[in-house]
C-alpha positions as CSV (number, residue, x, y, z in Angstrom):
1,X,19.1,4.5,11.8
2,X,18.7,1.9,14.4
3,X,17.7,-1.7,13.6
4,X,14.7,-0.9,15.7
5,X,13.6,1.7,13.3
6,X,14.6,0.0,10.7
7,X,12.9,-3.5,11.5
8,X,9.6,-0.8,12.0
9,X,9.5,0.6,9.1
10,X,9.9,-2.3,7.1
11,X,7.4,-4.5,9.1
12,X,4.9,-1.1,7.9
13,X,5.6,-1.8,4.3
14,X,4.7,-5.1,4.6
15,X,1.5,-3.9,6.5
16,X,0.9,-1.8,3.6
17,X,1.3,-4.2,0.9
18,X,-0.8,-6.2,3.2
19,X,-3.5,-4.2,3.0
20,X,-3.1,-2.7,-0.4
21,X,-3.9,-6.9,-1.7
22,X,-6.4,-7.3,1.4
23,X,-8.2,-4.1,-0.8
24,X,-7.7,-5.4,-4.4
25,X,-7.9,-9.2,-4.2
26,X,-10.9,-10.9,-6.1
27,X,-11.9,-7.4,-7.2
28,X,-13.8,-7.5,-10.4
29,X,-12.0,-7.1,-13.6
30,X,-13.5,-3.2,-13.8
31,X,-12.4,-2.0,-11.0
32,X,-8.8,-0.1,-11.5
33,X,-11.3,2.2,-13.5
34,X,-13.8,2.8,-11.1
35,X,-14.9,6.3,-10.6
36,X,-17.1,7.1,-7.4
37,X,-17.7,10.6,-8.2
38,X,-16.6,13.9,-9.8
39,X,-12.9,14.5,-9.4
40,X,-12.2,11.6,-7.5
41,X,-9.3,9.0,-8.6
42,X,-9.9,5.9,-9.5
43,X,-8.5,3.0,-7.7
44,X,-5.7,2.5,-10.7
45,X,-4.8,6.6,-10.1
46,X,-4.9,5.5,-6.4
47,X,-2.1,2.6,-6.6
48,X,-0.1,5.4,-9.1
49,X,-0.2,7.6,-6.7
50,X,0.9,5.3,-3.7
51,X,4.0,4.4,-5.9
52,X,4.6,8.2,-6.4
53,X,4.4,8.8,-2.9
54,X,6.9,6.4,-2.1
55,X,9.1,7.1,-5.1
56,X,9.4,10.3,-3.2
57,X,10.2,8.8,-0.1
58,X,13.1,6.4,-2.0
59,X,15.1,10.2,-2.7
60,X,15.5,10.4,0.9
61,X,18.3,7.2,0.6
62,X,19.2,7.9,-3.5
63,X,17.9,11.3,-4.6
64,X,16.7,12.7,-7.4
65,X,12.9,12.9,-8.1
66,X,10.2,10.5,-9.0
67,X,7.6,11.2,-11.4
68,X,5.8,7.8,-12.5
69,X,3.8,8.0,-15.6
70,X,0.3,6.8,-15.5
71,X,0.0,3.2,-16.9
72,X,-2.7,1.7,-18.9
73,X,-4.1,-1.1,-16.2
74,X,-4.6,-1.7,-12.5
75,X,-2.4,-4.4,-12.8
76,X,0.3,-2.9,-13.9
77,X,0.5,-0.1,-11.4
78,X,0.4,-3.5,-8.6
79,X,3.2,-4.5,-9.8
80,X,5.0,-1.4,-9.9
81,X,3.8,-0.5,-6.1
82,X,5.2,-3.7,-4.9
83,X,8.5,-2.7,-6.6
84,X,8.2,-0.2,-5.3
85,X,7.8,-1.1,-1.9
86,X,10.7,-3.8,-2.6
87,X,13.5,-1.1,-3.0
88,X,12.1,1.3,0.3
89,X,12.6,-1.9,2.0
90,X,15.9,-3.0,0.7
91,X,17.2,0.4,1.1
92,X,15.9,0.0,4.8
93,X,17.3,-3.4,5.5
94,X,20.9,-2.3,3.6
95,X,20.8,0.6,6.7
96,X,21.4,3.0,3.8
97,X,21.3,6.3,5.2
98,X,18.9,9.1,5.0
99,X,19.3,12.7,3.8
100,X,17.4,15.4,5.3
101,X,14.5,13.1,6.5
102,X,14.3,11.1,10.0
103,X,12.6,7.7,10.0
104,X,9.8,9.3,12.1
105,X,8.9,12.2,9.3
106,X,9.1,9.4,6.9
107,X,6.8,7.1,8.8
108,X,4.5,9.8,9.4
109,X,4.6,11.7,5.5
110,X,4.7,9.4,2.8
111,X,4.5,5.9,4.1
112,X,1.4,7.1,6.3
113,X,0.2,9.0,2.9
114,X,0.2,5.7,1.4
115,X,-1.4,3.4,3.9
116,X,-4.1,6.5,4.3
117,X,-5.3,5.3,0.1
118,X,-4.8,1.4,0.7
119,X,-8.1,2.3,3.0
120,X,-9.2,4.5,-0.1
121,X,-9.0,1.5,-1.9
122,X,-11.2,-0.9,0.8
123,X,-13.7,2.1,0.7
124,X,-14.0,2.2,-3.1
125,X,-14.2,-1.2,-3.1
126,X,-17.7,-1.1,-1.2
127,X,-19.2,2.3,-3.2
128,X,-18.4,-0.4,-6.4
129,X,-20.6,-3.1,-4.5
130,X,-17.7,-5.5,-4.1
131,X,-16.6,-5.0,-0.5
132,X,-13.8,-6.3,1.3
133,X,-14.7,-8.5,4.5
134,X,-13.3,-6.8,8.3
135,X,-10.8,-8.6,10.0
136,X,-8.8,-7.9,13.1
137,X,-5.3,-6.7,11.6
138,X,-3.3,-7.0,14.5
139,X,-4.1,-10.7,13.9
140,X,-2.8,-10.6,10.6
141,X,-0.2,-12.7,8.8
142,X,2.1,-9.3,8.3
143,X,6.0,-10.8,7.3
144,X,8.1,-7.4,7.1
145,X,10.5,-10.0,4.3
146,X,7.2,-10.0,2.2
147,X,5.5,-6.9,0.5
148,X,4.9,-8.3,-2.6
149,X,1.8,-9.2,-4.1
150,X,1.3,-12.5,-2.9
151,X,0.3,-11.7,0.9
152,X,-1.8,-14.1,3.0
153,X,-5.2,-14.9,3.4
154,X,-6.8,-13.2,6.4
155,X,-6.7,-14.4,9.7
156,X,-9.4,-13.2,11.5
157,X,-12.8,-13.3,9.3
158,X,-15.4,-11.9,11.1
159,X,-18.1,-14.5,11.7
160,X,-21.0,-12.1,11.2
161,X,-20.1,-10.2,8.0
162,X,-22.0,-10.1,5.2
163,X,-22.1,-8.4,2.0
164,X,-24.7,-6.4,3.1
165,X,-23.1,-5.6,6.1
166,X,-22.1,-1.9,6.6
């Protein structure tokens, strides 16, 4: 894989994990357990979900499977995503190679998947009444060495948001 591809793909993860905290910070304390509807998971199945989608994307470099079980808070399943998102990265950064997978599907399969529920997560924030103020993310502090949990503060706030605001 080239260091272009590579430096890509990782600066994504950090967009992800950017976003995933950009969608969860200051949420209130029920949250992980919201449920907007019938059928629909709740932002702690979300987060398990994004892991699992990304543990698949981690056989690509070691192989295997990955089948997380479900843990019992949001929190926990944070933590784990950001693992998570730690070893795809390091695996990237190492220029371990891939098996049967291009950087491009796995750009466009699981690491798209998983930046498709961080805006889940945004979305669910507002049906819960606690939404998540816009901002301009191409302005955003993105660091592709960070995809923790502890991402910056947004950027670009937009002056006229409000709560209210759709």
């Amino acid at each position: 894989m080239t260091y272009c591809k590579t430096g890509m793909l990782r600066h994504f993860l950090a967009a992800l994990a950017y976003r995933t905290q950009k969608a969860l910070r200051e949420a209130p304390s029920d949250f992980g357990d919201f449920a907007a509807g019938n059928l629909t998971r709740t932002p702690r199945d979300l987060v398990q979900h994004m892991t699992s989608v990304l543990g698949y994307a981690r056989t690509f470099f070691r192989g295997g499977s990955y089948r997380p079980a479900p843990l019992p808070s949001l929190e926990g399943e944070v933590e784990r995503f950001h693992e998570m998102l730690a070893d795809l990265s390091a695996h990237l950064e190492a220029g371990d190679p891939l098996v049967d997978m291009t950087p491009e599907q796995l750009l466009q399969g699981p690491f798209s998947d998983a930046m498709t529920h961080a805006g889940q997560l945004a979305m669910l924030r507002r049906l819960h009444g606690s939404p998540v103020p816009p901002e301009n993310f191409s302005l955003a502090e993105v660091d592709r060495s960070n995809v923790g949990e502890d991402q910056a503060s947004q950027r670009s706030p937009s002056r006229e948001w409000t709560e209210e605001s759709p």
